[in-house]
Backbone as CSV, one residue per row, in Angstrom:
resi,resn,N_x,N_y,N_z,CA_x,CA_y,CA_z,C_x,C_y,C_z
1,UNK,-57.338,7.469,55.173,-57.431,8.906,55.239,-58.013,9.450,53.948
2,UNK,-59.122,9.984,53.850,-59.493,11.025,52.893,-58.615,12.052,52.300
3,UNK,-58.771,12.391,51.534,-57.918,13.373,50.258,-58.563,14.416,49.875
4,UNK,-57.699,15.413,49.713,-58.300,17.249,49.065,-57.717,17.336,47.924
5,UNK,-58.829,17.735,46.608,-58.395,18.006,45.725,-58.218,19.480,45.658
6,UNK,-57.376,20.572,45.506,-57.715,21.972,45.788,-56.606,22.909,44.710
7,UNK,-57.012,24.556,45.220,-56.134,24.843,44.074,-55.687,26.009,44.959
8,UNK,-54.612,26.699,44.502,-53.627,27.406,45.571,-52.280,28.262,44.671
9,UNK,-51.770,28.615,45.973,-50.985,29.440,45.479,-49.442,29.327,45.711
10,UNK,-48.540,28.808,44.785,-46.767,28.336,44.595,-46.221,29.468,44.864
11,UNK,-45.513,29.735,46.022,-44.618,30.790,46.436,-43.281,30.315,45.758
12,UNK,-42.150,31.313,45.960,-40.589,31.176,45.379,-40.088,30.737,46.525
13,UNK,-40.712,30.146,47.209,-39.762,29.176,48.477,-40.067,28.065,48.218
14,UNK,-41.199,27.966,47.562,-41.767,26.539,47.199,-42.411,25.837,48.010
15,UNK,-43.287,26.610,48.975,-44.472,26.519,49.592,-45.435,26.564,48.674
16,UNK,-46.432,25.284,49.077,-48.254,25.774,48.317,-49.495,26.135,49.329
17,UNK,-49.888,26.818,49.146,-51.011,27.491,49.837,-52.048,27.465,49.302
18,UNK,-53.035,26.502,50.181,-54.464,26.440,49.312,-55.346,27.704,49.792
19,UNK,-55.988,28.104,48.384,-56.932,29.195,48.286,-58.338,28.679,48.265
20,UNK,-58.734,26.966,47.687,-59.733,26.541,47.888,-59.722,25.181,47.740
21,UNK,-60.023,24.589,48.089,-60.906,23.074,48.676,-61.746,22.541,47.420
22,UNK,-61.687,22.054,46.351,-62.425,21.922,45.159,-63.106,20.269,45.456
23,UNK,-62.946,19.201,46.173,-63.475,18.381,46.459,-63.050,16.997,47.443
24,UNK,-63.626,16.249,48.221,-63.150,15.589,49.212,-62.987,14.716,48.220
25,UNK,-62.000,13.426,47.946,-61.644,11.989,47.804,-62.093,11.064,49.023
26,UNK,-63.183,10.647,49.439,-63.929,9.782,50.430,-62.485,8.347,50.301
27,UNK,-62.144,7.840,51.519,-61.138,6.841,51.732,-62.328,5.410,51.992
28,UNK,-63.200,5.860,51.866,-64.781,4.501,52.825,-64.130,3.919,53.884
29,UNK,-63.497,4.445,54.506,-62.557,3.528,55.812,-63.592,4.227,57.245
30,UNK,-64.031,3.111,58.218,-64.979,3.424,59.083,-64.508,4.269,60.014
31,UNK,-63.017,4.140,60.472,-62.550,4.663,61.193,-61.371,5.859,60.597
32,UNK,-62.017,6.749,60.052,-62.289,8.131,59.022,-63.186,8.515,59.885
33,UNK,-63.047,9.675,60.388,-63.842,10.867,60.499,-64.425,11.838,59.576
34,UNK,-63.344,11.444,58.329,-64.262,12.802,57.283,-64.809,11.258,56.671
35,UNK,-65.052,10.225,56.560,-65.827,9.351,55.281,-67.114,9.029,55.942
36,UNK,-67.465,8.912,54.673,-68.858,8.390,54.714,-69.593,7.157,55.872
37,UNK,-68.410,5.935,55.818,-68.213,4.813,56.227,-69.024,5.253,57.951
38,UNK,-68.146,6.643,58.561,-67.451,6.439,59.830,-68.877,6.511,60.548
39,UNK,-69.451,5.989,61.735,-70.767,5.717,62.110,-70.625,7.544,62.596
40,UNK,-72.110,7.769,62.569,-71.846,9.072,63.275,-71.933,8.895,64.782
41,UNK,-72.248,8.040,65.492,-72.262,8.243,66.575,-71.241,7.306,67.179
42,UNK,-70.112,7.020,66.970,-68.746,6.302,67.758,-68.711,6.956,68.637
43,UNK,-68.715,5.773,70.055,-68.452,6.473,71.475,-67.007,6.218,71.371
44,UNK,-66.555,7.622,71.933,-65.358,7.524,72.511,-64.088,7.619,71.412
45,UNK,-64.561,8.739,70.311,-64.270,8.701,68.917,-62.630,8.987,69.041
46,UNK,-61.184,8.037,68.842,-60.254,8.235,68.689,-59.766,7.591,66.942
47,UNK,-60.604,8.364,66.016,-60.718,7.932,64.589,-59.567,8.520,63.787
48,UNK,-59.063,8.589,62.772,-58.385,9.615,62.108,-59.067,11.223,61.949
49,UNK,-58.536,12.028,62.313,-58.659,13.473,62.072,-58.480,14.536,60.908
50,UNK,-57.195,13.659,60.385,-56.389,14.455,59.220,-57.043,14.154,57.999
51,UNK,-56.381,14.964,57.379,-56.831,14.496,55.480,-55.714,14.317,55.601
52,UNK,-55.020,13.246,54.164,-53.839,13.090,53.659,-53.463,14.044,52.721
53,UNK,-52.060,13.504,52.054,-51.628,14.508,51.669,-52.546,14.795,50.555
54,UNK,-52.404,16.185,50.138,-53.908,16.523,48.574,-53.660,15.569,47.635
55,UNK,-54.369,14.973,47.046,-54.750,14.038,46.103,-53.964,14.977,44.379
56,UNK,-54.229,15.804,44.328,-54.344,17.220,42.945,-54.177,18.454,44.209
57,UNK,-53.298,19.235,43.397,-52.800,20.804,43.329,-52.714,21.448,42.365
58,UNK,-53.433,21.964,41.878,-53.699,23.052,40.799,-52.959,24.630,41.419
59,UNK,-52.152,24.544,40.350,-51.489,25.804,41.287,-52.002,27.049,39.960
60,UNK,-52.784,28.037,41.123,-53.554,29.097,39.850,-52.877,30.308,40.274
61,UNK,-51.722,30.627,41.422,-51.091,31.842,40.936,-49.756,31.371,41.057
62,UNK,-48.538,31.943,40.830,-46.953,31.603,40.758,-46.443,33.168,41.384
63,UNK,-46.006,33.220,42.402,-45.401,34.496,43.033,-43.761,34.114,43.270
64,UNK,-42.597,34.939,43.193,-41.319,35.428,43.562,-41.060,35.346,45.205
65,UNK,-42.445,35.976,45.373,-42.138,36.365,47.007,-42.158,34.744,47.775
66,UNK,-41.639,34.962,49.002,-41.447,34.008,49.561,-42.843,34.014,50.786
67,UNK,-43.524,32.465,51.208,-45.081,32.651,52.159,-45.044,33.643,53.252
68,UNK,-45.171,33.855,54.101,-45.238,33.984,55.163,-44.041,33.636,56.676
69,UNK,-44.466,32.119,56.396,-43.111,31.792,57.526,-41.986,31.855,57.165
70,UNK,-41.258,31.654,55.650,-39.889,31.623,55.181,-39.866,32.780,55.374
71,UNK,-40.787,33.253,55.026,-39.971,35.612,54.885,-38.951,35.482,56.118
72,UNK,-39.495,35.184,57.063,-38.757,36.313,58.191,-37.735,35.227,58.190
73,UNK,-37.593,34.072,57.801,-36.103,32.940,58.194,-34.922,33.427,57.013
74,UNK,-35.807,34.058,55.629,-34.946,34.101,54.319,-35.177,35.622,53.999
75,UNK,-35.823,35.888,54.504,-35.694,37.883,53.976,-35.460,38.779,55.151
76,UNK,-36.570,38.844,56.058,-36.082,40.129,56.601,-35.450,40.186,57.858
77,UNK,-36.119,39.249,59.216,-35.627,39.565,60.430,-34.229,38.762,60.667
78,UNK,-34.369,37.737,60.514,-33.210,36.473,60.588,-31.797,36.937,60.289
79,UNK,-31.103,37.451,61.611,-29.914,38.243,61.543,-29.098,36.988,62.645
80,UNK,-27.991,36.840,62.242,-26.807,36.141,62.935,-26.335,36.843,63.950
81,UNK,-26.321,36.321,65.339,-26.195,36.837,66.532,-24.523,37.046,66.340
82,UNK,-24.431,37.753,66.633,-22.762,38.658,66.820,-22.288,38.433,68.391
């Protein structure tokens, strides 16, 4: 599996959120879809899809607030059924 080096943003839940993609880590494995290796024309392509986990995280902002999906589990809607 290929690798993302990228840089992003550390929430106070301790989620990272990439803001950008700064460069692929090539795996040369043929059966890679993102490498170089992988033929472009494989019939019947059931290759790897994913990148692994990021290689480097440069974290360029630090926020309190919590991402997106924690908010509503740890701040606002997430009420205990009575």
């Amino acid at each position: 599996m290929c690798n993302l080096e990228t840089e992003g943003t550390k929430f106070g839940c301790g989620h990272y959120k990439v803001t950008r993609k700064l460069k692929k880590i090539d795996c040369f494995n043929q059966y890679c879809i993102h490498s170089v290796q992988h033929p472009r024309n494989c019939p019947d392509c059931h290759c790897d899809r994913y990148f692994g986990p990021d290689a480097r995280e440069t974290i360029t902002h630090r926020t309190a607030d919590y991402c997106v999906s924690c908010q509503y589990w740890f701040k606002d809607g997430a009420c205990q059924r009575r």
